[in-house]
C-alpha positions in Angstrom: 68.9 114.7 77.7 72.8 113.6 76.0 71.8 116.6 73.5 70.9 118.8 76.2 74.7 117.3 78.0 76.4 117.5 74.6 76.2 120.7 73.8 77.0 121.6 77.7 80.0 119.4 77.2 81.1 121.5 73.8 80.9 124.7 75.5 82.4 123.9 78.8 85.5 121.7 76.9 86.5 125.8 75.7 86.6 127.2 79.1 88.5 124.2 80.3 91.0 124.5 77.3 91.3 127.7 78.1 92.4 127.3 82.0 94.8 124.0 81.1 96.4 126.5 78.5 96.9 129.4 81.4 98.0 126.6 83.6 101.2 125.6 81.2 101.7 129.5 80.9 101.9 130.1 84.6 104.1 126.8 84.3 106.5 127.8 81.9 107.0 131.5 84.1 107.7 129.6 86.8 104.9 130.6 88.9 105.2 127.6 91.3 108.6 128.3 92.4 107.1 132.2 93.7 104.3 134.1 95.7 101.6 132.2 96.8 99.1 134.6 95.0 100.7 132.8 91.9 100.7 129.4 92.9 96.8 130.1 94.2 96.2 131.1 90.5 97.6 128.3 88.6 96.2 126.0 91.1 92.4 127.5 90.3 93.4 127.0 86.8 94.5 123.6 87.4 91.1 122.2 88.9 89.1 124.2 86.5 91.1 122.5 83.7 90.5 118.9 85.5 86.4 119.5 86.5 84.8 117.9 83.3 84.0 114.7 81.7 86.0 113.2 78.9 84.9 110.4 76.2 88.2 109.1 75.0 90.2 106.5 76.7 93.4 107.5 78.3 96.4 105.9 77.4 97.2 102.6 79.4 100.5 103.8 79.5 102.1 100.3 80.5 105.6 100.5 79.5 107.7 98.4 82.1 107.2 96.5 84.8 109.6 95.6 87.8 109.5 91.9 88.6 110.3 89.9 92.2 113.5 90.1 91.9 113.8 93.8 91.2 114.6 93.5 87.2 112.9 95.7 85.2 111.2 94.1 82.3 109.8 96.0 78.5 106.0 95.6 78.1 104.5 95.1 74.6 101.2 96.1 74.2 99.2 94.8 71.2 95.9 94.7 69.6 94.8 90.7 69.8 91.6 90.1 68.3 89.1 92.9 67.4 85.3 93.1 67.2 83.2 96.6 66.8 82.5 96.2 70.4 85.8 95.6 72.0 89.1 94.9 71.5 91.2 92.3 72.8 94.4 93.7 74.3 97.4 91.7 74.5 100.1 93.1 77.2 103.5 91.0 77.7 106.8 91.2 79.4 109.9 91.2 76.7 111.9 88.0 77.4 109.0 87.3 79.7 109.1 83.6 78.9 106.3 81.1 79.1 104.0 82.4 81.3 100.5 81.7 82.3 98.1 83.4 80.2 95.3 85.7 82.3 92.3 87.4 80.8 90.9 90.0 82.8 87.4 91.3 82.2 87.1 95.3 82.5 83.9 96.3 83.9 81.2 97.8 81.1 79.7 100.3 84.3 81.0 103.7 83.1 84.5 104.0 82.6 87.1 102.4 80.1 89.4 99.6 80.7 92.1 102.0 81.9 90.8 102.2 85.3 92.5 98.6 85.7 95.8 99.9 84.5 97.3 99.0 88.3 95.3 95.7 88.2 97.1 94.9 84.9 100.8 96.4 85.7 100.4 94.2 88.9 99.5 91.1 87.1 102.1 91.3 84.6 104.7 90.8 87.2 103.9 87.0 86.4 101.7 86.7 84.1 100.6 87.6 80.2 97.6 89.5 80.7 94.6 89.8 78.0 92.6 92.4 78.2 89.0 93.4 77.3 89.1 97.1 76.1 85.5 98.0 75.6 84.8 101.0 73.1 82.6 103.7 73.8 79.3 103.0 72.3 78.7 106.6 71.5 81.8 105.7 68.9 80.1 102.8 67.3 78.4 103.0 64.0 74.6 101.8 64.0 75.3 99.4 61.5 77.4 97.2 64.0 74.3 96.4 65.3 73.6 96.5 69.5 75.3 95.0 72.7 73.7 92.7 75.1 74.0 90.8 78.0 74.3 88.0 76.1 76.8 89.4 73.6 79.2 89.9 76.8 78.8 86.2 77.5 79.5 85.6 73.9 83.0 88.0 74.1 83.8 86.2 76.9 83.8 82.7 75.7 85.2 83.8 72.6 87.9 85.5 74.0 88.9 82.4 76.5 88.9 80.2 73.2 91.1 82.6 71.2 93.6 82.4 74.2 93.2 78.9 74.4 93.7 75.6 76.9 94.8 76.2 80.4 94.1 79.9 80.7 92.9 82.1 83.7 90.3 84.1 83.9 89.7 87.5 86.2 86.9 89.1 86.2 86.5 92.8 88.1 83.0 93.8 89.5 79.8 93.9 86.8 81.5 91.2 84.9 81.5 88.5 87.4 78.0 87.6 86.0 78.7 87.1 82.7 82.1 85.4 83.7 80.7 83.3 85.5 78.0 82.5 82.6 80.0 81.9 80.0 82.9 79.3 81.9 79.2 77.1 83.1 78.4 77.2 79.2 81.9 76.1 78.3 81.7 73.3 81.2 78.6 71.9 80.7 79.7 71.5 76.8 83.5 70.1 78.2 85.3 72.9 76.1 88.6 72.6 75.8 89.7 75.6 76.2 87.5 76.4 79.0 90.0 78.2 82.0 91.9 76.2 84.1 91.2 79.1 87.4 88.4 82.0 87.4 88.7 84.7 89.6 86.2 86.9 90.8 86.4 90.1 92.5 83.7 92.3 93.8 80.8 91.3 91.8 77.4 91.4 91.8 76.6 87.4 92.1 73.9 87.3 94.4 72.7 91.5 95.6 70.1 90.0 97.6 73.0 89.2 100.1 73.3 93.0 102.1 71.8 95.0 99.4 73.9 98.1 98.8 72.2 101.5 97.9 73.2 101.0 94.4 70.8 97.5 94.4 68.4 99.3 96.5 68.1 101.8 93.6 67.8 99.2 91.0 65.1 97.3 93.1 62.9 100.8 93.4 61.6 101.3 90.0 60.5 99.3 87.8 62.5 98.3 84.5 60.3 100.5 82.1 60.9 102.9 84.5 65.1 102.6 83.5 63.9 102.3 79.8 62.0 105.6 79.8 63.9 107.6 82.2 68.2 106.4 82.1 68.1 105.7 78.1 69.0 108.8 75.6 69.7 108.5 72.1 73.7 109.5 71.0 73.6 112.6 69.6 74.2 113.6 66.0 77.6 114.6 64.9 79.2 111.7 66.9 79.8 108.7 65.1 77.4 106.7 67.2 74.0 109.0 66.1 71.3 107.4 66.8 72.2 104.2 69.2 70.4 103.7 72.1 72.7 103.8 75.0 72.7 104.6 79.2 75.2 108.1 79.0 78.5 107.5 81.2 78.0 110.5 82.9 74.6 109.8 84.5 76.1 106.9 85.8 79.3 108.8 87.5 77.7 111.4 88.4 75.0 108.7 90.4 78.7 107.0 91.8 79.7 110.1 92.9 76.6 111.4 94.9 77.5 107.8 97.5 80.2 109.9 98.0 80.3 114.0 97.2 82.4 114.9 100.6 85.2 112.8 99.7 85.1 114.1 96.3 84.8 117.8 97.2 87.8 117.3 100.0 90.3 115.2 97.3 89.4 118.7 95.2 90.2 120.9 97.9 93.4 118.9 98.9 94.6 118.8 95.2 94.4 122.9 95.5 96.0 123.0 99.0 98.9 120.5 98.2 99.9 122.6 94.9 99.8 125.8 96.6 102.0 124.1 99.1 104.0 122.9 96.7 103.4 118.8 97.3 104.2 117.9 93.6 103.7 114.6 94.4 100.6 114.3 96.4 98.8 117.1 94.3 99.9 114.9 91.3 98.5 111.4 92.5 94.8 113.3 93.2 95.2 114.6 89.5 96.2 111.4 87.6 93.3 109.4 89.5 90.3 112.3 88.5 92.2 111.9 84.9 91.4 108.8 84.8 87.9 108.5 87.2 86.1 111.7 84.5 87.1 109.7 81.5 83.8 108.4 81.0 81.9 105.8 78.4 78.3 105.0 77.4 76.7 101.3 78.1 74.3 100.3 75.0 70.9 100.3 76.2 70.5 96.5 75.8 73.0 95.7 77.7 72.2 98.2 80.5 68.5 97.2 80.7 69.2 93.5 80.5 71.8 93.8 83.4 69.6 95.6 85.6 66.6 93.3 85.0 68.0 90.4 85.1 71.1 90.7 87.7 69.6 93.4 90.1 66.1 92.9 89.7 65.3 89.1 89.1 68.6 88.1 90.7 68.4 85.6 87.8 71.6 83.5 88.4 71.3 82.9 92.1 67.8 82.0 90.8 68.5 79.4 88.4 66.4 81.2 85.9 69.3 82.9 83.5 69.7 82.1 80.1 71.9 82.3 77.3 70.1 82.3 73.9 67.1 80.5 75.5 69.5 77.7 77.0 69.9 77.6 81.2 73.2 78.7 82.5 73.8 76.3 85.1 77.2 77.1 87.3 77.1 73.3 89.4 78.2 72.0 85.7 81.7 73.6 86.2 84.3 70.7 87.9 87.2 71.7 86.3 87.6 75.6 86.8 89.6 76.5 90.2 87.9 79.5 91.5 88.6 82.2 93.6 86.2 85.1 95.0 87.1 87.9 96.3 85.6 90.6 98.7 86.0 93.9 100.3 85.2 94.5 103.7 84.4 98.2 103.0 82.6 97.7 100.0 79.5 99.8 98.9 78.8 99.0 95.8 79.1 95.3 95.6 78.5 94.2 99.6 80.6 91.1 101.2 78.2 88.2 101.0 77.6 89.0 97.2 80.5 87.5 95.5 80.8 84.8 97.6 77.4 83.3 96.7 79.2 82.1 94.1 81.2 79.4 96.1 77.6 78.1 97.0 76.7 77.8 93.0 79.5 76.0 92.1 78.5 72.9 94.0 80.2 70.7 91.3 83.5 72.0 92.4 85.8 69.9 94.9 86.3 72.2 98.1 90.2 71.9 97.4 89.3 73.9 94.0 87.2 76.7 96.1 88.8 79.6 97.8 87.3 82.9 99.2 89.7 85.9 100.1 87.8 88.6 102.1 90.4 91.9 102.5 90.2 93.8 105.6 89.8 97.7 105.0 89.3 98.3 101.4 86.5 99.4 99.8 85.4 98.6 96.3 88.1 100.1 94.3 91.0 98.8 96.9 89.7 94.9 96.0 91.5 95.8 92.7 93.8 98.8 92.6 96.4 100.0 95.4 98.9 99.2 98.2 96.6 95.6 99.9 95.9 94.7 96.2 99.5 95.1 95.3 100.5 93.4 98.6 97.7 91.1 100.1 95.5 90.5 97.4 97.6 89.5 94.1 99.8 87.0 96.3 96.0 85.4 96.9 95.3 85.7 93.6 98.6 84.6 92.3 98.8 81.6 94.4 94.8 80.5 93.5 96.4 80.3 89.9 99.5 78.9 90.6 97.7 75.6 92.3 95.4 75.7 89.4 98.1 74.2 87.1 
């Protein structure tokens, strides 16, 4: 199957060079300032140029940031902490000061860490944000071994120890779970550095709370059935030959089935508002598919375990999950503020489902237990756009804030 979609993806990366490359051309003469005939063609050549998959991670492109009071502040991005799994990215305001240290956990469901770039640009207003920037695993030699669920608990609790005491932890979507894991497994052993607020958004805590049609899926078959049927083996020539993994591009093109019109229309309007000369509109639908086709593979033990063990055996709301053979229990945590967060038009991770996790931290004081449901946004919106900017953060800002 990826060999089959590799060498689809080699030939079709030429005939999409080739219409980004007429596209400049028709730039350079101008063509947008003339005939419609001309701006028609450039257009065509523009969504030609766009309507593929990448496998590299986009820039995060995080240079400044404007504060509260309207100064504009330098942001230094830096490399952390590494492993051959991820690394730890360190983004902070110049002549930012003390401020309180967040790390926010990307998603591992498809697409890089870059898809948060608004969730971190937001956050950096007042905060020094840390952030886990998952490789591909279609880039990652054999030899560094494989990812599992229990690896991302592991990343987790080693990033939050890295950072150290007092620290705030954010979590976006898939992650949730293992966020969730790894602060119990801190509390119950009284870490230190265990965070001082955990925020999560969107996630899959509980999916037997309104089941979605994404854990209606993952309910249908059986988990061999995932094993023989979503796994493919990286291809040779890429520097991950060989590993086991679930290909990014079954898993957008499954996202994007849920919801093919609104695809097909945000192509059709990116073709209408060039013709028409809407620079900026056209633009915006461009930079989001730049970013929404840049694609990356899960490894195949994390994908299997996730499924089997968040979607099928709902093993946390259970009490049944385990780290390395030891329970995870989430009524240990009395020190962690936390703060869930929900979308109301969510259909990927359903209202209900994150806030099971107010339920399993029973050893939390209600004072330290918040729940923020946003009115009108769908899954994306929880994390990225005008409410998150606007209703959300201030939630979110204040839930850390009172956790000091």
């Amino acid at each position: 199957m990826y060999d089959a979609y590799q060498a689809y993806a080699v030939l079709s990366d030429q005939v999409r060079k080739a219409a980004a490359s007429n596209e400049r051309i028709l730039n350079l003469w101008g063509a947008m300032q003339f005939t419609s005939p001309l701006r028609s063609i450039q257009a065509y050549h523009e969504l030609v140029a766009l309507a593929g998959f990448t496998h590299a991670r986009p820039d995060y492109g995080i240079h400044e940031v404007a504060t509260h009071n309207g100064a504009v502040s330098l942001v230094k991005e830096e490399a952390a902490l590494s492993t051959p799994f991820c690394t730890l990215l360190r983004f902070s305001r110049e002549n930012g000061g003390e401020a309180p240290r967040v790390l926010l956990v990307a998603p591992m469901s498809g697409h890089f860490a870059t898809l948060l770039r608004g969730t971190i640009k937001t956050l950096l207003r007042d905060h020094e944000v840390y952030v886990t920037d998952w490789r591909n695993p279609r880039d990652i030699p054999l030899d560094a071994g494989v990812f599992g669920f229990e690896d991302f608990v592991q990343h987790i609790i080693d990033f939050l120890k890295f950072i150290g005491p007092q620290s705030h932890l954010v979590a976006v979507c898939q992650p949730t779970v293992p966020a969730l894991a790894a602060v119990a497994l801190m509390a119950e052993d009284n870490d230190p550095d265990q965070p001082a607020s955990m925020t999560l958004m969107a996630g899959p805590i509980d999916t037997r709370i309104s089941p979605t049609k994404v854990n209606e899926f993952a309910t249908s078959k059986p988990i061999e059935w995932f094993r023989e049927k979503m796994i493919s083996t990286v291809p040779h020539g890429l520097p991950g030959a060989g590993r086991r993994v679930y290909p990014g591009f079954l898993q957008l093109t499954a996202f994007m089935s849920m919801n093919m019109d609104r695809h097909t229309k945000a192509f059709a309007d990116l073709f209408q508002n060039r013709v028409e000369g809407n620079v900026e509109k056209a633009d915006q639908i461009r930079v989001f598919y730049e970013e929404y086709f840049a694609i990356m593979d899960l490894d195949a033990d994390f994908y299997l375990h996730t499924i089997e063990t968040v979607f099928q055996k709902f093993a946390l709301p259970e009490g049944k999950l385990l780290f390395k053979g030891r329970p995870v229990v989430p009524r240990a945590i009395k020190k962690t503020f936390l703060l869930t967060v929900e979308g109301e038009k969510d259909d990927i991770c359903a209202i209900g489902q994150t806030l099971a996790a107010q339920d399993l931290c029973s050893g939390l004081r209600p004072y330290m237990k918040s729940h923020h449901m946003q009115a009108g946004v769908g899954h994306y919106g929880v994390f990225n756009g005008r409410r998150w900017d606007n209703q959300i953060y201030p939630v979110v800002r204040e839930h850390i804030v009172n956790s000091l």
